[in-house]
C-alpha positions as a Markdown table, in Angstrom:
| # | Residue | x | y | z |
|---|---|---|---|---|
| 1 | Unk | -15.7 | -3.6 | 11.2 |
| 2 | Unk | -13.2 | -1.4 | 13.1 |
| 3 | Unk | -12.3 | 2.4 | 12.4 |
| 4 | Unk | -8.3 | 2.8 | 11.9 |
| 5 | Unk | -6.8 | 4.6 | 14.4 |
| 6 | Unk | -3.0 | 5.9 | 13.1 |
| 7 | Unk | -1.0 | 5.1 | 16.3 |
| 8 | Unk | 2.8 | 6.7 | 17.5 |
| 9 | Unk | 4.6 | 3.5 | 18.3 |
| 10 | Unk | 3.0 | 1.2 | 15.7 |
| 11 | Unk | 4.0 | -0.5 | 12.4 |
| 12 | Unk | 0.9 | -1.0 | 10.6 |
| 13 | Unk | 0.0 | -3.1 | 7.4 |
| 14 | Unk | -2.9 | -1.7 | 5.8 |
| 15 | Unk | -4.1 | -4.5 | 3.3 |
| 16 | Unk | -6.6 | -2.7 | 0.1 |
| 17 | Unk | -8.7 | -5.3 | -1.4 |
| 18 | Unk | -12.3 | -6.0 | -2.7 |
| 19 | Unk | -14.2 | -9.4 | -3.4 |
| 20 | Unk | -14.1 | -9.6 | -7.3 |
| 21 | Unk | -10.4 | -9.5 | -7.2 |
| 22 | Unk | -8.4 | -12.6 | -8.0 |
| 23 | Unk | -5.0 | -11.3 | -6.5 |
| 24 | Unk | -7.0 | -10.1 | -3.8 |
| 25 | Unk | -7.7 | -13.4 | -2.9 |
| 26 | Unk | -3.7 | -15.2 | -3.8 |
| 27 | Unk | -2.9 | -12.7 | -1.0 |
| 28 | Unk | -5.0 | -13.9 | 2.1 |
| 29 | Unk | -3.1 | -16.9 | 3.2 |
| 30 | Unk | 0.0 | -14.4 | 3.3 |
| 31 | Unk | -1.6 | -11.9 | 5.3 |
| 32 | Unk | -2.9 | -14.8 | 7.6 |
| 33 | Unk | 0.4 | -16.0 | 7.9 |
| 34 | Unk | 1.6 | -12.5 | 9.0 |
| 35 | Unk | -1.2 | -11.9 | 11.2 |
| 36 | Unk | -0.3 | -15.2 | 12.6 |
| 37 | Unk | 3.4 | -14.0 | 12.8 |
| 38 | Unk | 2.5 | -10.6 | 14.9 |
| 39 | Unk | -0.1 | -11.9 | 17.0 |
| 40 | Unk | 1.4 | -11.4 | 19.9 |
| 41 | Unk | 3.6 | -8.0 | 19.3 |
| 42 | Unk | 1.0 | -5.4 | 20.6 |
| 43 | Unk | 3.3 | -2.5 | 18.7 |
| 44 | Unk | 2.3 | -4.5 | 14.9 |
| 45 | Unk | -1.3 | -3.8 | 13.2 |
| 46 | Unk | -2.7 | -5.8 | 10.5 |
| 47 | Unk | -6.0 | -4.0 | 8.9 |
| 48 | Unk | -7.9 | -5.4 | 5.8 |
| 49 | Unk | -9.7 | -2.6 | 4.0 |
| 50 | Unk | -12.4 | -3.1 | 1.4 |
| 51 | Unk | -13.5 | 0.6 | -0.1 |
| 52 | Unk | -16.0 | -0.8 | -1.9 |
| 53 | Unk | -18.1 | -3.8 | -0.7 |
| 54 | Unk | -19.1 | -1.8 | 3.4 |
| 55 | Unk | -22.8 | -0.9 | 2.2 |
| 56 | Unk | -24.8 | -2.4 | 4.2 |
| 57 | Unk | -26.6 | -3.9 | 1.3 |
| 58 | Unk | -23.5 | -5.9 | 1.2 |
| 59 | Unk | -22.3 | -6.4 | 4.6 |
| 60 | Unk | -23.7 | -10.2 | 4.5 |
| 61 | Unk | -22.1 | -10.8 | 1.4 |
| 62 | Unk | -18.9 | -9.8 | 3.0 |
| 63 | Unk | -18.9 | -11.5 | 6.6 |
| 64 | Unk | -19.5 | -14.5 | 4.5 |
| 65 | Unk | -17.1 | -13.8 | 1.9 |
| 66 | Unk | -14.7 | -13.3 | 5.1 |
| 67 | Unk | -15.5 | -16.7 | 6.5 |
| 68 | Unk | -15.0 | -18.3 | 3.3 |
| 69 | Unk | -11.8 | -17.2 | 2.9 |
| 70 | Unk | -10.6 | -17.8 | 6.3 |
| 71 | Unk | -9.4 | -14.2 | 6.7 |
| 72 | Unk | -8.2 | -13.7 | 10.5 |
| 73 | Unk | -6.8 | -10.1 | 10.1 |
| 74 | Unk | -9.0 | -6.8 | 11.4 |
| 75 | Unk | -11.5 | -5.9 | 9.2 |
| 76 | Unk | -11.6 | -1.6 | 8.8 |
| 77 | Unk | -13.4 | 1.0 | 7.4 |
| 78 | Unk | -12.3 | 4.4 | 6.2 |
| 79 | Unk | -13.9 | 7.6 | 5.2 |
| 80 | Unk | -13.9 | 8.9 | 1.7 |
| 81 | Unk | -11.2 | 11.3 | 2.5 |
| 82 | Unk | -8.9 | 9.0 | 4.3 |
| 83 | Unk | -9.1 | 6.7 | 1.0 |
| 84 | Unk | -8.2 | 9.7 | -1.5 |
| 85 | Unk | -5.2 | 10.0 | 0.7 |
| 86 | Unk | -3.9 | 6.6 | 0.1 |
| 87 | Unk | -5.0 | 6.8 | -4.0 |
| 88 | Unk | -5.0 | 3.0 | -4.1 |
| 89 | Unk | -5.9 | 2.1 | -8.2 |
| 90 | Unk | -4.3 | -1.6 | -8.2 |
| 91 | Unk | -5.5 | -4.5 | -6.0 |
| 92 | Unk | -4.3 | -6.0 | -3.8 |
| 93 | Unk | -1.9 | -3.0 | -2.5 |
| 94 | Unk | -0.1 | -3.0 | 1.0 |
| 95 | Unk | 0.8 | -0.1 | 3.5 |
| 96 | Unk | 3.1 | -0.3 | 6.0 |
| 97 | Unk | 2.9 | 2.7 | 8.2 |
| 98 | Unk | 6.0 | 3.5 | 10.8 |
| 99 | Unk | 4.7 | 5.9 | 13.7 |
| 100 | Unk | 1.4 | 6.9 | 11.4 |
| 101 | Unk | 3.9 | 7.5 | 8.3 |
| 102 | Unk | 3.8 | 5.1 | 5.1 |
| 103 | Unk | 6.7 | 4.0 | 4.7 |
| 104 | Unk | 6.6 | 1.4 | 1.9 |
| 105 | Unk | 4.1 | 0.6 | -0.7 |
| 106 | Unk | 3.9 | -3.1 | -2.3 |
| 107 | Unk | 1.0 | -4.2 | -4.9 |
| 108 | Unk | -0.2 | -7.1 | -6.3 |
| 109 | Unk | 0.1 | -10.9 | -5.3 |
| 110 | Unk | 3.3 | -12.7 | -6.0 |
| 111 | Unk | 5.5 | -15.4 | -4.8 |
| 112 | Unk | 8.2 | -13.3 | -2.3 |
| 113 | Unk | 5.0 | -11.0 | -0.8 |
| 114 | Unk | 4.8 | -12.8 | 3.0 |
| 115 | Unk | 9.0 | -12.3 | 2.9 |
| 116 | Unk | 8.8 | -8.6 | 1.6 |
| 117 | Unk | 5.6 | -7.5 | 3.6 |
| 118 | Unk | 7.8 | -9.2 | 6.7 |
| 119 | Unk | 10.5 | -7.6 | 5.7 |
| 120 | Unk | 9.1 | -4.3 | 5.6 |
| 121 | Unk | 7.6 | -4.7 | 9.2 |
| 122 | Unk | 10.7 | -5.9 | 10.7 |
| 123 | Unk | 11.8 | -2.6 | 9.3 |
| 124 | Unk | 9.4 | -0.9 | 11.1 |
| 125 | Unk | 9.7 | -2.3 | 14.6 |
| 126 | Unk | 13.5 | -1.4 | 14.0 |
| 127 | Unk | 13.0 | 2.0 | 13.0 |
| 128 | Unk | 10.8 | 2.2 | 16.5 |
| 129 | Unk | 13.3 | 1.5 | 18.7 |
């Protein structure tokens, strides 16, 4: 599990979910896809944060959760303080950052999520150049 490290010259898609969480799960094919999609553009980011299952009494539970579900973006972490900064209270909700600044806010699973989360980070690499 990687630390998050805000980048200049990024767009980054910050991904907020836990493993009791049935839109949690709708989402991950869409955030494969889009991982799939930006694979190759070294200035896009794609970072799936669970706040609360990184204990390490559940660290097992979650690799295998992860393999189960076939997830392929970056697993992260974040400190207590970076978390309150982000005051995530639905799940799933999605970031995108531009240059270390949010810049758009989606929640929940639905049908048009991989074309607005794409979207959005199309936006972003724009706004970078």
């Amino acid at each position: 599990i990687n630390q998050i490290h805000y980048t200049k010259g990024k767009v980054m898609l910050l991904d907020f979910w836990y493993m009791a969480c049935y839109g949690c799960v709708m989402s991950y094919p869409v955030i494969n896809k889009l991982h799939q999609a930006y694979a190759s553009n070294k200035n896009v980011e794609i970072y799936s944060i669970n706040p609360f299952d990184l204990d390490t009494k559940q660290y097992t539970k979650l690799m295998s959760y992860v393999k189960k579900y076939e997830m392929e973006s970056t697993l992260a972490k974040m400190s207590n303080s970076e978390f309150k900064i982000f005051q995530t209270n639905v799940y799933p909700t999605f970031y995108i950052l531009v240059d270390g600044v949010v810049k758009v806010i989606k929640s929940g699973s639905h049908d048009g999520l991989y074309n607005d989360l794409k979207q959005a980070i199309d936006n972003g690499l724009n706004d970078l150049k």
